[in-house]
N, C-alpha and C positions, 0 to 999 in steps of 0.2 A: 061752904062755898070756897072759902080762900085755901082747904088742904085739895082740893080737885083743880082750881087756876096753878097753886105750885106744881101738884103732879104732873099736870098738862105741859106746863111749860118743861119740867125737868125732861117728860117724855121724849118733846120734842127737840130738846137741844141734845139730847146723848144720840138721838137720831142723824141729824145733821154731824155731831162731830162722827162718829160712825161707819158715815156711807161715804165722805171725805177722803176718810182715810186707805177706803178699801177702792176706792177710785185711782188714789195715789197709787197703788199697791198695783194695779192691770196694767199701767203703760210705763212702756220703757221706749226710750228713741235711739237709731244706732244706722248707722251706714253697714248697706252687705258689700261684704269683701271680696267675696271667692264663690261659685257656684259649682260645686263638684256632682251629675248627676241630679242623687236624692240628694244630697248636703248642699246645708249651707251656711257660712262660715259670714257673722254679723259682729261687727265692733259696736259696743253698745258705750253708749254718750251719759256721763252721767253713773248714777247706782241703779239698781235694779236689782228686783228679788227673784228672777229668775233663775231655776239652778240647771244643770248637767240632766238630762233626762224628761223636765219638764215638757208637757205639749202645751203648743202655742199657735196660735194664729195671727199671719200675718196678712198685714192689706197695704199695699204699697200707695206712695201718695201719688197725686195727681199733680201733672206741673203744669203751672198757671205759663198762658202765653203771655210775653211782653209785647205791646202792640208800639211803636215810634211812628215818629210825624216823618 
């Protein structure tokens, strides 16, 4: 019973560090600079594992109204 609680819990924790890391790994943030046509030319904020060729999809954010008295 106690080597199936260790397994379990080891299961779970390599799970958790894991999927963390590969979450880390999808986003990158960056302001677009230039829109040539198809291209488009992004300063990205930060590191990023993106490289030269990579496809990627992007989704642009949404800008919250400020609302004043």
């Amino acid at each position: 019973m106690r080597k199936k609680l260790m397994a379990l819990i080891m299961a779970v924790s390599f799970m958790g560090v894991s999927s963390g890391s590969a979450l880390a790994a999808k986003y990158c943030k960056g302001t677009v600079k230039e829109v040539d046509g198809k291209t488009m030319v992004i300063e990205i904020k930060g590191k990023c594992k993106c490289k030269v060729g990579d496809k990627v999809k992007i989704k642009p954010m949404k800008k919250k109204a400020i609302e004043g008295c």
